[in-house]
N, CA, C and O atoms as a CHARMM CRD file, in Angstrom:
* protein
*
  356
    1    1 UNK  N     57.98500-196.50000  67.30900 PROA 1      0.00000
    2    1 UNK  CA    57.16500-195.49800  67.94600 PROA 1      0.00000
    3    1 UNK  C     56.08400-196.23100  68.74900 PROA 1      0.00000
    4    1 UNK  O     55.14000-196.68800  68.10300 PROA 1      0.00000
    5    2 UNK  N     56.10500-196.39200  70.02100 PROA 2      0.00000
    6    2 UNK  CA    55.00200-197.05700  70.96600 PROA 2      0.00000
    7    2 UNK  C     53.67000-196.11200  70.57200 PROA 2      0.00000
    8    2 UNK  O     53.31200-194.94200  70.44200 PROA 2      0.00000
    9    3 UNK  N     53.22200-197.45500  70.48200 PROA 3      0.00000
   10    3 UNK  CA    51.83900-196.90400  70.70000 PROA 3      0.00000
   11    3 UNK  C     50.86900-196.64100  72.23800 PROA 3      0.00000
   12    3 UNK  O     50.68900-197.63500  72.94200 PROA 3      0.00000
   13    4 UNK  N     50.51700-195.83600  72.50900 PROA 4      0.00000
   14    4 UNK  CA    49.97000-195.81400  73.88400 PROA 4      0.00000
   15    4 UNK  C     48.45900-195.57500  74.04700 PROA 4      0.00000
   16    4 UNK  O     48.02500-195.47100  75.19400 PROA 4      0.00000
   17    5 UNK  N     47.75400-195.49300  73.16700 PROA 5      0.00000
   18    5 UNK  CA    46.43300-195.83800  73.17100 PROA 5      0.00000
   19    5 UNK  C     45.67700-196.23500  71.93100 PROA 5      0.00000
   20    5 UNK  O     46.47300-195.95300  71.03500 PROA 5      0.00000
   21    6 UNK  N     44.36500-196.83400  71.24600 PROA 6      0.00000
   22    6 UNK  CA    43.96400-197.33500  70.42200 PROA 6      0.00000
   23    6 UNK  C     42.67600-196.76500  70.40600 PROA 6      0.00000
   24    6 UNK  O     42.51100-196.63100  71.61800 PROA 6      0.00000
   25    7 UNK  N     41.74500-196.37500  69.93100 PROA 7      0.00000
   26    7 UNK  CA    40.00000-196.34900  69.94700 PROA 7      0.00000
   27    7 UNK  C     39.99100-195.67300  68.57100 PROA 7      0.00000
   28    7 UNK  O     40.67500-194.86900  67.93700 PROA 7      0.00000
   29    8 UNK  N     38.50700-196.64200  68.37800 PROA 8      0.00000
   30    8 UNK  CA    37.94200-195.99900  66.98100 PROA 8      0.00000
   31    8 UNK  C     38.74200-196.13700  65.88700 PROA 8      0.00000
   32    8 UNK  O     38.44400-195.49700  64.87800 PROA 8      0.00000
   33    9 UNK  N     39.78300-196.91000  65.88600 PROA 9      0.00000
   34    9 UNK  CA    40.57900-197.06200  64.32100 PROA 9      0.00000
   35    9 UNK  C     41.29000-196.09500  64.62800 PROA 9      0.00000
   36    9 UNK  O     41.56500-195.63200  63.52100 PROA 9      0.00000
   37   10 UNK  N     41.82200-195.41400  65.43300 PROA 10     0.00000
   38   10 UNK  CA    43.05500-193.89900  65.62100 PROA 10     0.00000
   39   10 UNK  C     43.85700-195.13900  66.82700 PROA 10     0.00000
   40   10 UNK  O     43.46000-195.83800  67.75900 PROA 10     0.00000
   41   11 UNK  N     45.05600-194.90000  66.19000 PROA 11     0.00000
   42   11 UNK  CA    46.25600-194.85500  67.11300 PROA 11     0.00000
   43   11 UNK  C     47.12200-193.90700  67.84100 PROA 11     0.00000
   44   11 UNK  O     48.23300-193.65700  67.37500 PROA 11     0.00000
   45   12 UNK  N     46.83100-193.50200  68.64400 PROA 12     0.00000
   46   12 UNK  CA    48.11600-192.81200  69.60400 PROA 12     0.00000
   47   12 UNK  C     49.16300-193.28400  69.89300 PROA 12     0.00000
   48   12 UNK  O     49.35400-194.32400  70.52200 PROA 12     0.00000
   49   13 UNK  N     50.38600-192.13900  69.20700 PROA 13     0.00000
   50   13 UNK  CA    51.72500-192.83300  69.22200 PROA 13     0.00000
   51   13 UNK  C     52.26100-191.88500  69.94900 PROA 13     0.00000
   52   13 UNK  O     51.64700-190.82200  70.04100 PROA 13     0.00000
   53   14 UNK  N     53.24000-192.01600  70.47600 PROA 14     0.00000
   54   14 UNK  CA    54.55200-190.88100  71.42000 PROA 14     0.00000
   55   14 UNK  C     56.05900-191.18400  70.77000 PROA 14     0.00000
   56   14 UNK  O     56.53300-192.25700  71.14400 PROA 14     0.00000
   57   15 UNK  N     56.87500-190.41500  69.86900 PROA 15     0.00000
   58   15 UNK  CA    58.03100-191.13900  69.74500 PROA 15     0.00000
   59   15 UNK  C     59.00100-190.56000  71.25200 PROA 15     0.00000
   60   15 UNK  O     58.82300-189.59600  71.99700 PROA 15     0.00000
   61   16 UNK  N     60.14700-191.75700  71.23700 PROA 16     0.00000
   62   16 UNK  CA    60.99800-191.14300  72.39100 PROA 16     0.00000
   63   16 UNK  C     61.86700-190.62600  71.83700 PROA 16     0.00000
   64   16 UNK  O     62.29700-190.80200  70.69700 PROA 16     0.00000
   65   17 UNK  N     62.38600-189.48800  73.17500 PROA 17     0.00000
   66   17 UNK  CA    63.14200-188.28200  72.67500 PROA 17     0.00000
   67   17 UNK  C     62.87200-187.18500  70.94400 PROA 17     0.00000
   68   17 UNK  O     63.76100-186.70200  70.24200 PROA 17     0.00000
   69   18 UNK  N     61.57700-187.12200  70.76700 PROA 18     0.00000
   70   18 UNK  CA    60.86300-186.34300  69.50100 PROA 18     0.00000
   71   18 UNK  C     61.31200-184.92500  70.33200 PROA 18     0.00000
   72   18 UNK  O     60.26200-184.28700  70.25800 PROA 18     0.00000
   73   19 UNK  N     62.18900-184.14200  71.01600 PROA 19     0.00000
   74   19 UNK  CA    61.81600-182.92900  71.53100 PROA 19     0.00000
   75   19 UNK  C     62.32700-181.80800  70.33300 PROA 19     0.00000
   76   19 UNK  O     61.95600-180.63800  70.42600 PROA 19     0.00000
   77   20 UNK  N     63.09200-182.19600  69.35000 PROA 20     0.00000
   78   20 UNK  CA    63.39000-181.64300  68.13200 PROA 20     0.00000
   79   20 UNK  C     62.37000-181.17000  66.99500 PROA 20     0.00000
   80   20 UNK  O     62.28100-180.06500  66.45800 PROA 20     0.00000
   81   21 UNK  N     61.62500-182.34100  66.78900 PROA 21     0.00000
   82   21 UNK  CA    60.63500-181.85700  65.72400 PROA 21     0.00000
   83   21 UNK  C     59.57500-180.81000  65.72500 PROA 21     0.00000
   84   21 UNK  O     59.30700-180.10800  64.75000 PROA 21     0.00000
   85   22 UNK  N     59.02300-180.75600  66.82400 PROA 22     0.00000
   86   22 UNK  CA    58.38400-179.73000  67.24000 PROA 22     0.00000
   87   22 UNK  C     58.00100-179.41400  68.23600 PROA 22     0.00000
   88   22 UNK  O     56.84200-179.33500  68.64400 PROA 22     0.00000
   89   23 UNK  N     59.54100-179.06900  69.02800 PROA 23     0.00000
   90   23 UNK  CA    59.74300-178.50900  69.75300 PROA 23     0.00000
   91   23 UNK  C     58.36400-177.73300  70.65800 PROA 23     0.00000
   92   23 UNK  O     58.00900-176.57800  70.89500 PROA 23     0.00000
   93   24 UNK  N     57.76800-179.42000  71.04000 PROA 24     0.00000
   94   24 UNK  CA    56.71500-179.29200  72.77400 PROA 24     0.00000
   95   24 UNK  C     56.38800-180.63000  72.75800 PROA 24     0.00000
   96   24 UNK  O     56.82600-181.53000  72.04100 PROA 24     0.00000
   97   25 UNK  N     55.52200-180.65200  73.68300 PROA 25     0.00000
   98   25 UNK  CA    55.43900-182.07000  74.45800 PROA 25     0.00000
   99   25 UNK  C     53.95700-182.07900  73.11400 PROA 25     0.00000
  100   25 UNK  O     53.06300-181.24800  72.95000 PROA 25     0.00000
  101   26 UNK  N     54.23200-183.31100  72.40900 PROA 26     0.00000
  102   26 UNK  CA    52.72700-183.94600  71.50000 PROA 26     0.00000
  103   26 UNK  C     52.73600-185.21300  71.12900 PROA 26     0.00000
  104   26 UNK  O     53.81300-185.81000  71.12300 PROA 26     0.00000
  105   27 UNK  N     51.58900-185.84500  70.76300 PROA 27     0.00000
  106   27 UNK  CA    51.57200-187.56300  70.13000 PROA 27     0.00000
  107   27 UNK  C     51.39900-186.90000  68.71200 PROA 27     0.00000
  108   27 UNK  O     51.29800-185.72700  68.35200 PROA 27     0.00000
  109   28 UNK  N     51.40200-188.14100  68.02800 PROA 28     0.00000
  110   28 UNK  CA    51.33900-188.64500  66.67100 PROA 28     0.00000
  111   28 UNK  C     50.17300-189.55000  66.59900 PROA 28     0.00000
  112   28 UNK  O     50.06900-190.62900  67.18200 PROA 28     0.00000
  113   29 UNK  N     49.38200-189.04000  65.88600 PROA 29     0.00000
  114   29 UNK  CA    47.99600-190.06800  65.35000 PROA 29     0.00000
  115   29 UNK  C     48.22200-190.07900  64.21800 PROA 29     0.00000
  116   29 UNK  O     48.91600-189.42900  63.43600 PROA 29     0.00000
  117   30 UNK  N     47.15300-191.40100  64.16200 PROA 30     0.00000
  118   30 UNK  CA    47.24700-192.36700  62.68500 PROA 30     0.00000
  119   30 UNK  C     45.78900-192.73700  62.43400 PROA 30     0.00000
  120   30 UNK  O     45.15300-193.32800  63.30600 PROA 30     0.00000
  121   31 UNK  N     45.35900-192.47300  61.50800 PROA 31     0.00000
  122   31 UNK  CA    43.73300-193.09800  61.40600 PROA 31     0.00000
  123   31 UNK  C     43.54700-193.23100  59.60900 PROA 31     0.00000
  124   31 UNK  O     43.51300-192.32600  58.77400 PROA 31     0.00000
  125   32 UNK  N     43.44600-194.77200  59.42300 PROA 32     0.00000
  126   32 UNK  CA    43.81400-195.27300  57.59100 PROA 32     0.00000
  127   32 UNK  C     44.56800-194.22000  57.27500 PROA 32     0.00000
  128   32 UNK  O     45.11000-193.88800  58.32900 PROA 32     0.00000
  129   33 UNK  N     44.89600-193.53500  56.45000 PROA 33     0.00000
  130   33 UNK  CA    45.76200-193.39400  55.51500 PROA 33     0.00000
  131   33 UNK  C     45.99900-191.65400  55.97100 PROA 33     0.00000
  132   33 UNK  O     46.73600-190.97900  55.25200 PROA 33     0.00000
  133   34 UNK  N     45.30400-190.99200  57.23400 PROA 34     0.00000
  134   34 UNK  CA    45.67400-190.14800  57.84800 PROA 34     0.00000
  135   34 UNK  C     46.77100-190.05300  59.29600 PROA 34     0.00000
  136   34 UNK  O     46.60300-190.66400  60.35100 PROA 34     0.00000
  137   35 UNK  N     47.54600-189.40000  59.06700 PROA 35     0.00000
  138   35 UNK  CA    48.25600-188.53900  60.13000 PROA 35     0.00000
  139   35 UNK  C     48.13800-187.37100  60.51700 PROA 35     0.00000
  140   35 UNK  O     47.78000-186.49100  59.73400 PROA 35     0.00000
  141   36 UNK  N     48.44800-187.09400  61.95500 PROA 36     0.00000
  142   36 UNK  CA    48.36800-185.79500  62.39200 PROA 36     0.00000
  143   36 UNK  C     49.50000-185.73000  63.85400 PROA 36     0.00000
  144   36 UNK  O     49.80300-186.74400  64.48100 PROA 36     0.00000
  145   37 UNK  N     49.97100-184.43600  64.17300 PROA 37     0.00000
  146   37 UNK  CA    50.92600-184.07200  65.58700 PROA 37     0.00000
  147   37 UNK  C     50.10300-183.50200  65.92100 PROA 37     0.00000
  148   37 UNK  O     49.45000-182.88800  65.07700 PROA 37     0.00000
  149   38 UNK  N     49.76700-183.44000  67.21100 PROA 38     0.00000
  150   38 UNK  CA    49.30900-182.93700  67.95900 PROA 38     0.00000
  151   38 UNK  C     49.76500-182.47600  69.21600 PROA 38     0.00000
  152   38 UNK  O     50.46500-183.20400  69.92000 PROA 38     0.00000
  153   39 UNK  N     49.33500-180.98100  69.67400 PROA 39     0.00000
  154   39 UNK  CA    49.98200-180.33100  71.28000 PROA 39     0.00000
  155   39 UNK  C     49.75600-181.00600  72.45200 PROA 39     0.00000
  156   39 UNK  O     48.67500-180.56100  72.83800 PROA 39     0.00000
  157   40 UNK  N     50.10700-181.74700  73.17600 PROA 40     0.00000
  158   40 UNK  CA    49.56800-182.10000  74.24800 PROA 40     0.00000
  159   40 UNK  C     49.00800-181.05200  74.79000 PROA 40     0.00000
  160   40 UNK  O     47.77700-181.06100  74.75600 PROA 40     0.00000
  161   41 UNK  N     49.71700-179.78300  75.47800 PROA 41     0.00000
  162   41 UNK  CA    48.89800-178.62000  76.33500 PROA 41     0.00000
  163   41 UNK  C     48.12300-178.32900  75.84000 PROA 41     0.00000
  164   41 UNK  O     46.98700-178.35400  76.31400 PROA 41     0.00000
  165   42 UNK  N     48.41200-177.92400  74.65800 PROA 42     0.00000
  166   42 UNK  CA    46.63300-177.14300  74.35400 PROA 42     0.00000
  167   42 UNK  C     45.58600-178.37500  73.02400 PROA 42     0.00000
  168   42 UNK  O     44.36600-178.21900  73.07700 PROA 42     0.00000
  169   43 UNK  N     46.05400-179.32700  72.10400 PROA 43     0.00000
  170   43 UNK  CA    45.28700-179.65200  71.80600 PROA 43     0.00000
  171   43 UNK  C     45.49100-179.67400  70.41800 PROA 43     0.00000
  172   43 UNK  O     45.07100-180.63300  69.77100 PROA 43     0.00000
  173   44 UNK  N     46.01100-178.85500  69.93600 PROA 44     0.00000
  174   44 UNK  CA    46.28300-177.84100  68.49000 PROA 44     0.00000
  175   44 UNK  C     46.71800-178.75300  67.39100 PROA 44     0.00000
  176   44 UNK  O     46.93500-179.74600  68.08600 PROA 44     0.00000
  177   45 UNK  N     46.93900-179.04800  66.43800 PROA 45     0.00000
  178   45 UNK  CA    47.17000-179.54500  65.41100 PROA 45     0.00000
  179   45 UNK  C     48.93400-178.88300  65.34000 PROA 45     0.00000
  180   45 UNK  O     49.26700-177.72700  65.60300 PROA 45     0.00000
  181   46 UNK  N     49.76900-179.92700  64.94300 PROA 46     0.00000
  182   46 UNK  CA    50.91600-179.39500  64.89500 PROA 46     0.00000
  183   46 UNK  C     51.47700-179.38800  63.73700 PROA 46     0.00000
  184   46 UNK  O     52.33500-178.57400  63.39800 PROA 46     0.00000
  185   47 UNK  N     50.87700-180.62100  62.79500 PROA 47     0.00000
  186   47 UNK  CA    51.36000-180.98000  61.29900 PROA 47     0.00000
  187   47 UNK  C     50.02900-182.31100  61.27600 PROA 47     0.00000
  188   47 UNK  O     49.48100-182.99000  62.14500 PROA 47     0.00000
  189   48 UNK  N     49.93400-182.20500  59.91800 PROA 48     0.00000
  190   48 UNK  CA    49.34800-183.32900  59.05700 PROA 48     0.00000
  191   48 UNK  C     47.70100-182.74200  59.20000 PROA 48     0.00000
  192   48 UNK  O     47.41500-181.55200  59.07200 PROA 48     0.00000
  193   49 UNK  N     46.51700-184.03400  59.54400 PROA 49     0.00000
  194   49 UNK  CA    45.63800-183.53500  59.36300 PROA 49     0.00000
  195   49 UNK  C     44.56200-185.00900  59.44600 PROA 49     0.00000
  196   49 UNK  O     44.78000-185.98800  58.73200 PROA 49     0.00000
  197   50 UNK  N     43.22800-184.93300  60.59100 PROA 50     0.00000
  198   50 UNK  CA    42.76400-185.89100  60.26600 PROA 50     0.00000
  199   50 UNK  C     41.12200-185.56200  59.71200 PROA 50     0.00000
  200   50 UNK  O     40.64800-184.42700  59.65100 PROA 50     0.00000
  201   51 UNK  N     40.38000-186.85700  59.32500 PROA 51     0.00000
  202   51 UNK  CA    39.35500-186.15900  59.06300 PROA 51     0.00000
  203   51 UNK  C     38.21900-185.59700  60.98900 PROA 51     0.00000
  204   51 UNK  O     38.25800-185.75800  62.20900 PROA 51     0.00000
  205   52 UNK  N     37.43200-184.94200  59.91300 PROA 52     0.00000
  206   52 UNK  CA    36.71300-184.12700  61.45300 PROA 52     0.00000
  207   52 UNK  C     36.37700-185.04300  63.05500 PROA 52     0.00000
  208   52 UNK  O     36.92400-185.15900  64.15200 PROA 52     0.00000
  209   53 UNK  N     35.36500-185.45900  62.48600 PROA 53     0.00000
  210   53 UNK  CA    34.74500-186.72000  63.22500 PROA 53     0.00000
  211   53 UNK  C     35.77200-187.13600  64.12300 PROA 53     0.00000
  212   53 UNK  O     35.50900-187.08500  65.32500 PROA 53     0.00000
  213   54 UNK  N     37.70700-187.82800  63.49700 PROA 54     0.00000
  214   54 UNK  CA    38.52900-188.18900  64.04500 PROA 54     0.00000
  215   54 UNK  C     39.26200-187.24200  64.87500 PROA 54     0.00000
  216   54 UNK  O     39.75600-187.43200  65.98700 PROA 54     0.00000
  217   55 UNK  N     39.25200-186.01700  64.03800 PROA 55     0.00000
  218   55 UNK  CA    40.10400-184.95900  65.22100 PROA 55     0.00000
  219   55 UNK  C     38.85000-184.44100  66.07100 PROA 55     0.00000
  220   55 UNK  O     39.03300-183.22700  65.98200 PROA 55     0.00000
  221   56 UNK  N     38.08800-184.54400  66.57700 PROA 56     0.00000
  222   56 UNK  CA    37.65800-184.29400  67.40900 PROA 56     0.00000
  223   56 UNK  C     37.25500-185.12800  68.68100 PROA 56     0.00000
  224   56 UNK  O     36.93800-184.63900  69.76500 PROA 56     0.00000
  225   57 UNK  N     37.30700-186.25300  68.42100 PROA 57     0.00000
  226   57 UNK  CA    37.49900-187.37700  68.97700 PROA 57     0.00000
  227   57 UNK  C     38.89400-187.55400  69.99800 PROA 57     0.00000
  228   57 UNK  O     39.04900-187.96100  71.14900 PROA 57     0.00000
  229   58 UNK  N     39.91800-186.96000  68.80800 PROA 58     0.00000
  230   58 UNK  CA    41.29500-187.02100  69.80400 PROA 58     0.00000
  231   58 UNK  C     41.80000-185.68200  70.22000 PROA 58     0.00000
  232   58 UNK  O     43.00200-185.47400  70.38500 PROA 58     0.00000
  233   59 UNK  N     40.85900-184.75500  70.39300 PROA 59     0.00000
  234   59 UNK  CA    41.01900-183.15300  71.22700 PROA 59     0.00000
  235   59 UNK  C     40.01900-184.01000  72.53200 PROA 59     0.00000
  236   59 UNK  O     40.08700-183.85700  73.75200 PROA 59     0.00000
  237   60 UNK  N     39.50300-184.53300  72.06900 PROA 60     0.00000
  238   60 UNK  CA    38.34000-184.70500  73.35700 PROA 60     0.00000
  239   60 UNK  C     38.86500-186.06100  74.10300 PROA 60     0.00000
  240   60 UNK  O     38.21900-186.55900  75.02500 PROA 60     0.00000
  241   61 UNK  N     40.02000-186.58300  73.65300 PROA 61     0.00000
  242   61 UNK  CA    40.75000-187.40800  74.30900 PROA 61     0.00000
  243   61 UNK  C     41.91600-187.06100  74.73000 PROA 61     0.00000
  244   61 UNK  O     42.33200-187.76200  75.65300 PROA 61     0.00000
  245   62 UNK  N     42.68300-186.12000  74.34100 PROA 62     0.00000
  246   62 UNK  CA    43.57100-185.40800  74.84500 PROA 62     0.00000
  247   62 UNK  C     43.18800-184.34200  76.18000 PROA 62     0.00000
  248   62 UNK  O     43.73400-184.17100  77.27000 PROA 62     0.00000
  249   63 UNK  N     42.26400-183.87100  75.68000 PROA 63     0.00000
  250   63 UNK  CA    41.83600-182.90400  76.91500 PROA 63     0.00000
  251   63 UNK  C     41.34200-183.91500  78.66400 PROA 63     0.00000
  252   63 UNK  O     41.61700-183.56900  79.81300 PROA 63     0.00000
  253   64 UNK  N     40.70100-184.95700  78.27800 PROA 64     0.00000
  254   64 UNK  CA    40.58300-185.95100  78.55200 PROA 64     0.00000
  255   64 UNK  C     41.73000-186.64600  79.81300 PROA 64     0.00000
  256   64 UNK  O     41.40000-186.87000  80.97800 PROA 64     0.00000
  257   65 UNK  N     43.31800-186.93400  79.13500 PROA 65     0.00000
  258   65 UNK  CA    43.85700-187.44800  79.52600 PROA 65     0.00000
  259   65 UNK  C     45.76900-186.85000  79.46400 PROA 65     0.00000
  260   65 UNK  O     46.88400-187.31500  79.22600 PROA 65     0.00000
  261   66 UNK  N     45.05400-185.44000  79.89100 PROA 66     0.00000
  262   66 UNK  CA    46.23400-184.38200  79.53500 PROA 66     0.00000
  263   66 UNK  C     47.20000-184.80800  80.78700 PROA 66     0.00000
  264   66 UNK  O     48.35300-184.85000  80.35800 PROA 66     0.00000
  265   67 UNK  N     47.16500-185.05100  81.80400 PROA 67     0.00000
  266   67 UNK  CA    47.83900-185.28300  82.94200 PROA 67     0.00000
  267   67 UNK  C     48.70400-186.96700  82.13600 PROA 67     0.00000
  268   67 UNK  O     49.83400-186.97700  81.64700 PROA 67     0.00000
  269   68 UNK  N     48.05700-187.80200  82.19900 PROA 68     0.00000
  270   68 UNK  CA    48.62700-188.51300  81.61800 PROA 68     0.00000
  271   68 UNK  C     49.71100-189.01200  80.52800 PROA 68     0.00000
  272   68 UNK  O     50.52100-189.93900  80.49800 PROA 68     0.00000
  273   69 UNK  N     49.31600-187.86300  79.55800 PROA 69     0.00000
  274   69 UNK  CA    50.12900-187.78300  78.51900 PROA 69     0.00000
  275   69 UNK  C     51.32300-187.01500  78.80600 PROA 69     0.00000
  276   69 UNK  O     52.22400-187.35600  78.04000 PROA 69     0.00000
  277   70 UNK  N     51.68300-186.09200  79.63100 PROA 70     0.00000
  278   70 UNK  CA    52.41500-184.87300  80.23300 PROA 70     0.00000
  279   70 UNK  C     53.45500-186.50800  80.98900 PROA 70     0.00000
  280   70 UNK  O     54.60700-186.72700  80.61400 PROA 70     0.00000
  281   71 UNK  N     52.89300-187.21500  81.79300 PROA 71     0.00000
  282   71 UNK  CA    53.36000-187.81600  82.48500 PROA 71     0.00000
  283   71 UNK  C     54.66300-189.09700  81.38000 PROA 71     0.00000
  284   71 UNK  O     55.81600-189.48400  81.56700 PROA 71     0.00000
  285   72 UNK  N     53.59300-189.34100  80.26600 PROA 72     0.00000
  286   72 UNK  CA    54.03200-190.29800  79.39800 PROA 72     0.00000
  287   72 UNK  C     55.64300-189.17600  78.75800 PROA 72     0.00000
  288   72 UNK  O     56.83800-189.45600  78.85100 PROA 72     0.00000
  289   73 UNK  N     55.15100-188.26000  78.31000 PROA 73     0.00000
  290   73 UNK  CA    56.16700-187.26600  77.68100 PROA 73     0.00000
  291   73 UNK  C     57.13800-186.75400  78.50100 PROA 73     0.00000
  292   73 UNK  O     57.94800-186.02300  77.93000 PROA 73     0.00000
  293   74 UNK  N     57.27400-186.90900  79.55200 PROA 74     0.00000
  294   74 UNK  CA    58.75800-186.58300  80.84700 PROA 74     0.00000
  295   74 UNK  C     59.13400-187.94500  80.42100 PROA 74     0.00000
  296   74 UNK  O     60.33500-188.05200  80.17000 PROA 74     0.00000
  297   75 UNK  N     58.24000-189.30000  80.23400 PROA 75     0.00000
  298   75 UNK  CA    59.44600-190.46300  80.16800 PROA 75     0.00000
  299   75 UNK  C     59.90100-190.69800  79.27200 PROA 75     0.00000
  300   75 UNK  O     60.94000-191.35200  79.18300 PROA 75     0.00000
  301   76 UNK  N     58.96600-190.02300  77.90600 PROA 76     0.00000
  302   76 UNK  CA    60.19000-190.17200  76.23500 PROA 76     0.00000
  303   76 UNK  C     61.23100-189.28000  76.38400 PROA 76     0.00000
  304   76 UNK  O     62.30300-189.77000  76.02900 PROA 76     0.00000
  305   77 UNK  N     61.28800-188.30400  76.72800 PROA 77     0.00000
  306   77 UNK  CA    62.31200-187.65800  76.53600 PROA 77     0.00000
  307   77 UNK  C     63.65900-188.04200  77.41600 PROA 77     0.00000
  308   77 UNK  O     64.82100-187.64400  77.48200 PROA 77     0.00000
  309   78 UNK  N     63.02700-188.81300  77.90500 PROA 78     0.00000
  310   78 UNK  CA    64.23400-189.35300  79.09600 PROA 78     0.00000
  311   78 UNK  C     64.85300-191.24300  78.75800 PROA 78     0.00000
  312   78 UNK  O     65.74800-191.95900  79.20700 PROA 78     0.00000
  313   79 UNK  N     63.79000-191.37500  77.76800 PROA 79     0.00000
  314   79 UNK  CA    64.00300-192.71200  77.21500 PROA 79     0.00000
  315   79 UNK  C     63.83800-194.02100  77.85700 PROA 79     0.00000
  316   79 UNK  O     64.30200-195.13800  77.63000 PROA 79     0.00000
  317   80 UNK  N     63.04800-193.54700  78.71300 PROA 80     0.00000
  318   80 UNK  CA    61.90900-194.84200  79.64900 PROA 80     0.00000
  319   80 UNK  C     60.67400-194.73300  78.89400 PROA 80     0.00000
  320   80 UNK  O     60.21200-193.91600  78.09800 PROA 80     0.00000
  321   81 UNK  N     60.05100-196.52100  79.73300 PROA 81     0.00000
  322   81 UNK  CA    58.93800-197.17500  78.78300 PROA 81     0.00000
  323   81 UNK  C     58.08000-196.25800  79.57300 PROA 81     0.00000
  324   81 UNK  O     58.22200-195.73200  80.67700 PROA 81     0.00000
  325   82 UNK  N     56.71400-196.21000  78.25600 PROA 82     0.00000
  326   82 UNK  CA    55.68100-195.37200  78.33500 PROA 82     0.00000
  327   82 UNK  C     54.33900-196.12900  78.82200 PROA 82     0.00000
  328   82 UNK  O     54.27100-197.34900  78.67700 PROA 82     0.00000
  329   83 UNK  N     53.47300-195.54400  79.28900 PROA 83     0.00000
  330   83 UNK  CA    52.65300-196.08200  80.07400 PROA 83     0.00000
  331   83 UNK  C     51.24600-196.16800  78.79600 PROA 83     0.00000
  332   83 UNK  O     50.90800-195.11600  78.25400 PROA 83     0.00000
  333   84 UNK  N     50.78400-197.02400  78.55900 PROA 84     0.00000
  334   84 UNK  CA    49.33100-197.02700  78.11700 PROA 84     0.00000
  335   84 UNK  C     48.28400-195.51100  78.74300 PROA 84     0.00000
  336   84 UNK  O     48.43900-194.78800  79.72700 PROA 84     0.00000
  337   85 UNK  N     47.33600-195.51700  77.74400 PROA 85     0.00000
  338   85 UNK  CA    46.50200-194.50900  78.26100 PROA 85     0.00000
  339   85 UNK  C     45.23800-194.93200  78.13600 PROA 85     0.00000
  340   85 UNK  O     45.37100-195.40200  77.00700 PROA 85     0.00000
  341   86 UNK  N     43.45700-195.26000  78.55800 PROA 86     0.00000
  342   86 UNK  CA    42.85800-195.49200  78.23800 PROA 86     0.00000
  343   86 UNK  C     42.22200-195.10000  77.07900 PROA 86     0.00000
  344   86 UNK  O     41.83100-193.94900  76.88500 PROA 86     0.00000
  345   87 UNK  N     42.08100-196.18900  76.15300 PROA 87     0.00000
  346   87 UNK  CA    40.83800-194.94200  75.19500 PROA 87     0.00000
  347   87 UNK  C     39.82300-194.25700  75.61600 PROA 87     0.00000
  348   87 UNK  O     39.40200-194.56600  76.73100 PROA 87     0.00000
  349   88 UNK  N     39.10400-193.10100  74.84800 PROA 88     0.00000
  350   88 UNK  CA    38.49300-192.33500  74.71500 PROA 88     0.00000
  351   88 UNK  C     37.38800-193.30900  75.57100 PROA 88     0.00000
  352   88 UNK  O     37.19400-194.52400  75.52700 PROA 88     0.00000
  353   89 UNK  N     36.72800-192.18800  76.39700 PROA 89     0.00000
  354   89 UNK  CA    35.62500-192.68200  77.24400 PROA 89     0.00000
  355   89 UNK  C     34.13800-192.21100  75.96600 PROA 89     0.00000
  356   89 UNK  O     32.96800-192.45200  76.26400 PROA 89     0.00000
């Protein structure tokens, strides 16, 4: 699972071709011993769960870098390499 961005101890992951699991375009974060899916379009929590501080951090980085991620998610599903994203400003 590439990782495509890093800040604050949270990893942003994208798996390729994920369009099964839950069924829309989202990353996968990781922060110690938390996980969470997340919507790309809107932001939303899809499964798992991080603490506050961290999910808000990565709504405000998603909202952030929604074009980007949209862009990254046409190339997993198609099974081309994914582009880095900056961390959180």
């Amino acid at each position: 699972m590439p990782i495509i961005s890093e800040f604050y101890g949270i990893r942003i992951k994208m798996i390729h071709n994920d369009v099964g699991r839950h069924n829309q375009p989202h990353i996968h974060v990781e922060y110690q011993e938390f996980e969470a899916a997340y919507s790309i379009p809107d932001g939303e929590v899809l499964a798992g769960e991080l603490p506050r501080r961290q999910r808000n951090k990565v709504e405000d980085w998603i909202e952030q870098h929604q074009d980007e991620l949209m862009r990254d998610w046409q190339l997993a599903i198609t099974g081309e390499r994914l582009f880095r994203i900056d961390p959180l400003d």
